[in-house]
C-alpha positions as CSV (number, residue, x, y, z in Angstrom):
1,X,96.6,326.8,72.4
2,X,97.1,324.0,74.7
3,X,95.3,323.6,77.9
4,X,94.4,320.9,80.8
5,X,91.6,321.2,82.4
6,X,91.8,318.9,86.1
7,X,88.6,317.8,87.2
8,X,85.6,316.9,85.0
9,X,82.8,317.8,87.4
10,X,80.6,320.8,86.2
11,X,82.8,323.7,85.7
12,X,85.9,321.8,84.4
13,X,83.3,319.5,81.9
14,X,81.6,322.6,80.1
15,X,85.2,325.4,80.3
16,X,87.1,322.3,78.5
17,X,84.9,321.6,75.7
18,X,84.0,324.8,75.1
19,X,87.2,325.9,74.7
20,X,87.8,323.2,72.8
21,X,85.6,324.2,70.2
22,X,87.4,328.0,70.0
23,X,90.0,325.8,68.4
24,X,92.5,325.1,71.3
25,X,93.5,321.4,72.2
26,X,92.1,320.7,75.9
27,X,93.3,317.8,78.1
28,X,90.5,317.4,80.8
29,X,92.0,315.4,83.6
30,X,90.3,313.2,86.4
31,X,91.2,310.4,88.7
32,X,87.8,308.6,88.1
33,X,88.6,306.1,85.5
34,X,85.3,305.5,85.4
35,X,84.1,308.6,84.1
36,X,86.8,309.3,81.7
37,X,86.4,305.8,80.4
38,X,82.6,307.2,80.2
39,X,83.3,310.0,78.6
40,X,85.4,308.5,76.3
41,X,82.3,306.6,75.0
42,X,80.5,309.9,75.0
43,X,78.5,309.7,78.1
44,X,78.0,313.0,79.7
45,X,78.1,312.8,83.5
46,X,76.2,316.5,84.1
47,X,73.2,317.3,82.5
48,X,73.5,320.5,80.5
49,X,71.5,321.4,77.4
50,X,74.3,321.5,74.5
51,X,77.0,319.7,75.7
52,X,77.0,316.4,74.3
53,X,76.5,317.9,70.8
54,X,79.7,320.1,71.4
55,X,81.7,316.7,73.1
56,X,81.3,314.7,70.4
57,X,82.2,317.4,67.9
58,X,85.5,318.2,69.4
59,X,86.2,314.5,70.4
60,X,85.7,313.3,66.7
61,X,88.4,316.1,65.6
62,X,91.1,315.0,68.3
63,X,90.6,318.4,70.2
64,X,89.0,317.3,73.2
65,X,90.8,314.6,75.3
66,X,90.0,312.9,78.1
67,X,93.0,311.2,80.4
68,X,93.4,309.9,83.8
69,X,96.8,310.6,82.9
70,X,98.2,313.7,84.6
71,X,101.7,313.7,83.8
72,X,101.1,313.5,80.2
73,X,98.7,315.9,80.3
74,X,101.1,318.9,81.9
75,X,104.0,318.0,79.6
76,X,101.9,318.8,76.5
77,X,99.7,321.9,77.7
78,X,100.8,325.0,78.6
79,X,98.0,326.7,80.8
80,X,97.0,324.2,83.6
81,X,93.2,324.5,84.8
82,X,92.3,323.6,88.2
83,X,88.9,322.8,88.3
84,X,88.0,320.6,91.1
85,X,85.4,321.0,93.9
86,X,85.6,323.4,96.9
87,X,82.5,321.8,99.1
88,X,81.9,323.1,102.6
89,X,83.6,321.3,105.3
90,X,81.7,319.1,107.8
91,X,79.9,321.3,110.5
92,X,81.6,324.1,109.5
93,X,81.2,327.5,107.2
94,X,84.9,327.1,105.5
95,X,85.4,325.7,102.0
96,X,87.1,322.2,102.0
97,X,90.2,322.7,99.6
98,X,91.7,319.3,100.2
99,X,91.2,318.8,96.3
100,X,93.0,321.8,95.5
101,X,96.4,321.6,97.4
102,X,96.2,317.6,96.2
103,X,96.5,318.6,92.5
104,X,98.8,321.1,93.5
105,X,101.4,318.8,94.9
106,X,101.0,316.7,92.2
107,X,101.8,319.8,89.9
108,X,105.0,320.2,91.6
109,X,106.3,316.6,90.2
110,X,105.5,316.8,87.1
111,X,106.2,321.1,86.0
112,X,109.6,321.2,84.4
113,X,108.8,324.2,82.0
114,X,107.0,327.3,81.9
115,X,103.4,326.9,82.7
116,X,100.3,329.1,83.9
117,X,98.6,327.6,86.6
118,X,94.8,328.9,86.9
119,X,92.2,328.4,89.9
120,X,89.0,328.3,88.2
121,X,87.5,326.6,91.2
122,X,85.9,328.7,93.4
123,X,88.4,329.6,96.2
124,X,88.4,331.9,99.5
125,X,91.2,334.9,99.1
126,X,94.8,334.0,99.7
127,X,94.2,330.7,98.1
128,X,96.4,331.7,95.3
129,X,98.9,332.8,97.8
130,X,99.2,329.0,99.4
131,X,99.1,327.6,96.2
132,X,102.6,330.0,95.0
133,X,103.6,328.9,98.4
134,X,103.7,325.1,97.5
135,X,104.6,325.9,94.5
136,X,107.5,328.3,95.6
137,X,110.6,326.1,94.3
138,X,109.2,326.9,90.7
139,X,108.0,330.0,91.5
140,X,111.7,331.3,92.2
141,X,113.3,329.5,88.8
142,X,110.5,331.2,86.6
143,X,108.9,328.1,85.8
144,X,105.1,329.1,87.0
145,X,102.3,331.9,87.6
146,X,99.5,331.3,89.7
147,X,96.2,332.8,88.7
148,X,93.2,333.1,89.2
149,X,90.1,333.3,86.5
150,X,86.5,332.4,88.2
151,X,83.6,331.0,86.5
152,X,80.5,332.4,86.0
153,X,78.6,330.1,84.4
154,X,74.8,329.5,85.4
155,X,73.5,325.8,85.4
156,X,71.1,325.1,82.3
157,X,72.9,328.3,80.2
158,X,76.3,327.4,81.0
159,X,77.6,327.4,77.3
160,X,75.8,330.6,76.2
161,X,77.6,332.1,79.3
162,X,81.0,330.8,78.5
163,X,80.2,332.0,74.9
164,X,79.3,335.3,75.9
165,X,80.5,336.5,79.0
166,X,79.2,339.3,81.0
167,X,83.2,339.5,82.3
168,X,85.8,337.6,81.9
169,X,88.9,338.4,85.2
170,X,92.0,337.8,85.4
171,X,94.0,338.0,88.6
172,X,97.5,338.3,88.0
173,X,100.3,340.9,88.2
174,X,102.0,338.5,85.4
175,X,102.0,340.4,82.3
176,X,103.8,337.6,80.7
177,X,100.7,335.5,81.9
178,X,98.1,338.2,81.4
179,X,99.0,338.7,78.0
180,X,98.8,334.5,77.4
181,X,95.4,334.7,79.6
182,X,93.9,337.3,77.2
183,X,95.0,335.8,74.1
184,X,93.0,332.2,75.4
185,X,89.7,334.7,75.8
186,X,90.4,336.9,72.9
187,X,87.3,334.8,70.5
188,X,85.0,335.4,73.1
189,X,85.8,339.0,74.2
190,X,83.6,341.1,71.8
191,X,84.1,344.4,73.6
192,X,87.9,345.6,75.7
193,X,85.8,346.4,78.7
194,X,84.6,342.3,79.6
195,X,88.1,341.7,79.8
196,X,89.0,342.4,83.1
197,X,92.7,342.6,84.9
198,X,92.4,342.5,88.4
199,X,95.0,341.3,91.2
200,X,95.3,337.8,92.0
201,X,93.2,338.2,95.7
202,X,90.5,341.0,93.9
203,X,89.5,338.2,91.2
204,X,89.2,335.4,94.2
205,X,86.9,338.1,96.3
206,X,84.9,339.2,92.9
207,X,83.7,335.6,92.9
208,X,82.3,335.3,96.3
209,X,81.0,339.1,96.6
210,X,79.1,338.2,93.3
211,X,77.3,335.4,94.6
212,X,77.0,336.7,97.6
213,X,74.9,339.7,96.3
214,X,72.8,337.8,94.3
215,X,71.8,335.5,96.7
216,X,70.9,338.7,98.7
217,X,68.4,339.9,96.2
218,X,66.7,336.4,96.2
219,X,66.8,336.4,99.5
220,X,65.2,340.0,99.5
221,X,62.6,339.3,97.2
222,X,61.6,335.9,99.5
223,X,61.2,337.9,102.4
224,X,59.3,340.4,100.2
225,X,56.8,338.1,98.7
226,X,56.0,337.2,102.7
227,X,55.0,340.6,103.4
228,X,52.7,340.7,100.0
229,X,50.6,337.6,101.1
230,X,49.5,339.5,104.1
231,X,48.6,342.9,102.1
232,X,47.2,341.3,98.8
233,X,49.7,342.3,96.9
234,X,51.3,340.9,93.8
235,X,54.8,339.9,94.3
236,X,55.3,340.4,90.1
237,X,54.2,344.0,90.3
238,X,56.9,344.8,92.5
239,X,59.8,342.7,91.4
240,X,58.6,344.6,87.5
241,X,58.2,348.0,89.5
242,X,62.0,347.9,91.1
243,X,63.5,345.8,88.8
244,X,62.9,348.3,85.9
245,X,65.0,351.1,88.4
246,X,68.8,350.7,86.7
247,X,70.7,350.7,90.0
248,X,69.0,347.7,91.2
249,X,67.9,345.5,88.0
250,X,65.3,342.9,86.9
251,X,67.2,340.1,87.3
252,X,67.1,337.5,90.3
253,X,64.1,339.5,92.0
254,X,61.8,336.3,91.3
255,X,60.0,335.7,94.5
256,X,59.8,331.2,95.0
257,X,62.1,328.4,97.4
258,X,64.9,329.2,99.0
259,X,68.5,329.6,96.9
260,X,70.0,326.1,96.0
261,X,72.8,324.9,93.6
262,X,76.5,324.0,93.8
263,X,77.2,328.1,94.5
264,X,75.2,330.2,96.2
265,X,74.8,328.6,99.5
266,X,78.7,327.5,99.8
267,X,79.8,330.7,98.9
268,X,77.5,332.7,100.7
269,X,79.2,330.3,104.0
270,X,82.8,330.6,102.8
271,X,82.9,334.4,102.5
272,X,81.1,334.8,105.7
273,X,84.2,332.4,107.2
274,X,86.9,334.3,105.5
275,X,85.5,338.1,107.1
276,X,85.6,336.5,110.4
277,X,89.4,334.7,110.3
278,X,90.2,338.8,109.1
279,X,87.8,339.8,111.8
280,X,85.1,341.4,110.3
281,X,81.4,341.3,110.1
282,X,79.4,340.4,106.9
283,X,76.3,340.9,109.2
284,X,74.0,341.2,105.9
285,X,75.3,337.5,104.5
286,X,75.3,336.1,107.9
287,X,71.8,337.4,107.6
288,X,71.3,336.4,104.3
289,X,72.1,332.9,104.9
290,X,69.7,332.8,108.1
291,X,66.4,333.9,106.3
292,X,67.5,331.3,103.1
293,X,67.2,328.7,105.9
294,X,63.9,329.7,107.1
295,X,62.6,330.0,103.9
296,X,62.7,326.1,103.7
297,X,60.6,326.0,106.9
298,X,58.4,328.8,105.9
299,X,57.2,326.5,102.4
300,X,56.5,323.4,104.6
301,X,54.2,325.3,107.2
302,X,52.8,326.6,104.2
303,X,52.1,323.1,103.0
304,X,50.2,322.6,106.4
305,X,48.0,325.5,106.3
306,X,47.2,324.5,102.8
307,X,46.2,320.7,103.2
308,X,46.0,320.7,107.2
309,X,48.1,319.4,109.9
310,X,47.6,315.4,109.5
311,X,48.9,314.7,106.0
312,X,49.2,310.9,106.7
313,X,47.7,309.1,103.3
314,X,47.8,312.3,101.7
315,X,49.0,312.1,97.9
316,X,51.6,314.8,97.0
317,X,53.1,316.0,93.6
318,X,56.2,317.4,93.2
319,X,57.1,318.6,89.5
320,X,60.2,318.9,89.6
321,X,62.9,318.5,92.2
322,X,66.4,319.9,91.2
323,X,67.1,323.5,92.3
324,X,66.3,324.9,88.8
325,X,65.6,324.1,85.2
326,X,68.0,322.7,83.1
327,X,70.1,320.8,85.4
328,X,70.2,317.8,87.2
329,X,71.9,319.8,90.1
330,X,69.8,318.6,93.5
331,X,72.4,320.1,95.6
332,X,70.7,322.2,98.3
333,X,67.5,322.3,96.8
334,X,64.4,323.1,99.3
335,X,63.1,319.5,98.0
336,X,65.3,317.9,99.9
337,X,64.2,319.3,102.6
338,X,60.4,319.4,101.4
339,X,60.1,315.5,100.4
340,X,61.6,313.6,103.5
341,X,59.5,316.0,105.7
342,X,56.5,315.2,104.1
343,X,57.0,311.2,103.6
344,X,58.3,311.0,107.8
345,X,54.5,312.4,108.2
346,X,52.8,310.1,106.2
347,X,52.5,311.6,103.1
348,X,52.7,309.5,99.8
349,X,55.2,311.4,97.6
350,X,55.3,311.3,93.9
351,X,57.9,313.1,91.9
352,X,58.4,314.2,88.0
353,X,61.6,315.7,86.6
354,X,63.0,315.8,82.8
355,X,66.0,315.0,84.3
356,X,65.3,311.8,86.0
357,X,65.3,309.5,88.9
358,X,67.1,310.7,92.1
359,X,68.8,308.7,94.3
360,X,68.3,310.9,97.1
361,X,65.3,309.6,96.9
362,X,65.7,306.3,96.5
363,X,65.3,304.7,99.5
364,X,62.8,307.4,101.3
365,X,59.7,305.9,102.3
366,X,56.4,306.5,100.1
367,X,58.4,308.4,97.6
368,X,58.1,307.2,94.0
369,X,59.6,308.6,90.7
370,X,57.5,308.6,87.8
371,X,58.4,308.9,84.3
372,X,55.8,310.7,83.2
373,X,53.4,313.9,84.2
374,X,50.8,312.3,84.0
375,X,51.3,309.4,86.7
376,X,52.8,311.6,88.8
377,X,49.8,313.9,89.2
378,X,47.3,311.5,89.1
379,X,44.8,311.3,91.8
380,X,47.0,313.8,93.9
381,X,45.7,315.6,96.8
382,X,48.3,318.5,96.0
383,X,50.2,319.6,93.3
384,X,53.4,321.4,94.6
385,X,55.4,323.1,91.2
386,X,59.1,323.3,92.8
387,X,61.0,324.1,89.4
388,X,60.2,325.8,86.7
389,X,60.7,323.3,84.0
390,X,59.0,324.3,80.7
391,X,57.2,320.9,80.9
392,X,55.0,322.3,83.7
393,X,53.8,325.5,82.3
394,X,50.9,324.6,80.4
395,X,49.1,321.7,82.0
396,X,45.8,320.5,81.7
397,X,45.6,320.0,85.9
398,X,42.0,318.7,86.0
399,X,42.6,316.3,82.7
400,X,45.9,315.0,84.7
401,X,44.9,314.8,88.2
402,X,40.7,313.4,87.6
403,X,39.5,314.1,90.9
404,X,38.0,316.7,92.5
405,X,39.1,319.1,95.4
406,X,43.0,318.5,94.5
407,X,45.0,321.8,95.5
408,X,48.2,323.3,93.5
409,X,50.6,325.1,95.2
410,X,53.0,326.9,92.9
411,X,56.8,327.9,94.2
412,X,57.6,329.4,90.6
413,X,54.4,331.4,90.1
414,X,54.0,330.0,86.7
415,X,50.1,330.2,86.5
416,X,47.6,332.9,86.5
417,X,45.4,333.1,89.9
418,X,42.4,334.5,87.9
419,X,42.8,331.7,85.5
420,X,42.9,329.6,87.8
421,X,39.7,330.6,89.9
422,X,37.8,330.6,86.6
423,X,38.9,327.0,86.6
424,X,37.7,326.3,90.0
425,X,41.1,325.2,90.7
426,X,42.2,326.1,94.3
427,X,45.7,327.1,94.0
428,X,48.1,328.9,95.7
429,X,51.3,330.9,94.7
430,X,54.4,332.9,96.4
431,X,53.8,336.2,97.2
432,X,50.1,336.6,96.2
């Protein structure tokens, strides 16, 4: 098939060029020159274990296209991708979809023959609806269906999720698009049941209630580690002991920062703003969100009763910064928080990640990036482990840091406490 994909940020990047390389010709569409001029030379723009390989593959055999060039782009594709961002507005919970209804308009120039158009963005319920309202002239000649298909991708296993879905839904009461829809995911659809047919406003919610709940059970787990510090209990015992009960599952019950990433705090916001324009009460979200924010407060009073309340001159490590492994994604990640805290009271802050320099950082005063482990541990009064980067879980602390009395304090409980007592290594973890 044919497709365009508008917007190259994360979720149009890594959609295109995977579906590129099922075989189907993919225009991916943005208004930054620069980047598609980048791409075109085979810089990525997002860091994403995989993708390059996969870019250069379906580049070299004239699948993958990159274009600035709209127009061309709708005549010769006939399933049309919007992919751009849906940030949270200014001071407010709702999701800013400026970006949306501007490709949309745009769409409305240029669509002159059948076409499906598809809101992979993530997008509050009725979006669809305003979209088919814009659209409505081509709408009544037959010319268009709106859909909508979220993503589900995670940062750092984005392909092997696009490559094996848990679910792949479809919203649309199209059949004539539902059957085009299925046909595009037909490769990657191993069993009947991952394909899933839902209405247009049911597939919009499924994305938000999704992340919604699993920002709950991080946020549950957080709040349970608390409680285990002041009973001695392990935190791992008990995310093992109810994780292994079916109903509620292993996964996202590991206790460490607060939730981060393009998702799960913008979501969490936006669905909370759409129950209260239709007048109900997510209490537990609203909740949710509330306790995520504390948690960011909760780590840096942590720091104080760890190192004491004048940190001025005090060397910190940070390994690692973005929200997770396998990404360059800083977006709401408790370093950001964390960092300029610490520097405003004195601190010296030095920082490691595999995926670089931040410019976040940049100007921040006594913060420095290092390159290397090594550097960045040196000499430091404490060690904090924010992300759980395989680089970090097997160091040599005492080789790195050659001083004595340094302190670790470990967000991702990658280390053994026992271990490290025999080490004489005062360190300290989440929930134990």
């Amino acid at each position: 098939m044919k497709i365009c994909m508008i917007g190259t940020g994360y979720v149009g990047l890594v959609s295109g060029v995977c579906f590129s390389d099922l075989g189907n010709t993919v225009y991916c569409v943005d208004n930054d020159k620069t980047k598609i001029k980048r791409l075109n030379s085979g810089i990525i723009p997002i860091y994403e274990p995989g993708l390059e390989e996969i870019v250069k593959r379906n580049y070299n055999k004239k699948r993958l296209i990159f274009t600035s060039d709209l127009k061309e782009a709708i005549k010769n594709t006939k399933i049309i991708f919007i992919c751009v961002g849906t940030p949270t507005k200014k001071n407010s919970n709702k999701a800013d979809l400026k970006y949306v209804f501007q490709v949309t308009n745009q769409l409305k120039k240029y669509i002159n023959n059948y076409k499906i158009i598809v809101t992979k963005s993530t997008v509050p319920v009725t979006t669809g609806d305003k979209i088919e309202k814009i659209l409505s002239k081509l709408k009544t000649k037959k010319l268009i269906d709106v859909v909508s298909n979220p993503e589900f991708l995670r940062e750092g296993e984005a392909i092997r999720d696009f490559l094996y879905p848990d679910r792949v839904v479809v919203g649309s009461n199209s059949k004539k698009a539902n059957k085009l829809m299925k046909s595009l995911y037909l490769p990657i659809i191993k069993k009947e049941s991952r394909y899933l047919n839902t209405s247009r406003r049911a597939a919009e919610m499924i994305k938000y209630a999704s992340n919604a709940f699993l920002a709950t059970k991080i946020s549950y787990i957080n709040e349970i580690a608390n409680l285990c510090e002041k009973v001695s209990v392990d935190i791992k015992d008990i995310s093992i002991g109810i994780g292994l009960d079916q109903r509620i599952g292993e996964r996202f019950l590991r206790a460490g920062p607060a939730y981060g990433g393009s998702c799960f705090p913008k979501d969490t916001r936006a669905i909370v703003d759409t129950a209260d324009k239709f007048k109900t009460n997510l209490s537990i979200i609203k909740n949710v969100i509330n306790s995520n924010e504390k948690r960011k407060i909760s780590l840096l009073k942590r720091v104080h009763e760890i190192i004491g309340k004048n940190i001025k001159g005090k060397k910190i490590c940070f390994l690692g910064v973005t929200f997770k492994p396998n990404t360059d994604d800083m977006r709401e990640a408790s370093s950001l928080k964390m960092i300029p805290y610490l520097s405003k009271k004195g601190a010296v802050v030095r920082y490691h990640d595999p995926s670089g320099e931040k410019e976040f950082f940049k100007n921040k005063k006594n913060v420095f990036f290092k390159k290397n482990i090594t550097s960045a541990c040196e000499k430091s009064d404490l060690i904090i482990i924010h992300t759980e980067w395989n680089d970090y879980k097997q160091l040599n602390f005492k080789k790195l840091v050659k001083k004595n009395n340094f302190k670790v304090y470990d967000l991702r409980n990658l280390y053994s406490p026992t271990k490290m007592l025999r080490l004489n290594i005062k360190y300290y973890s989440i929930g134990r």
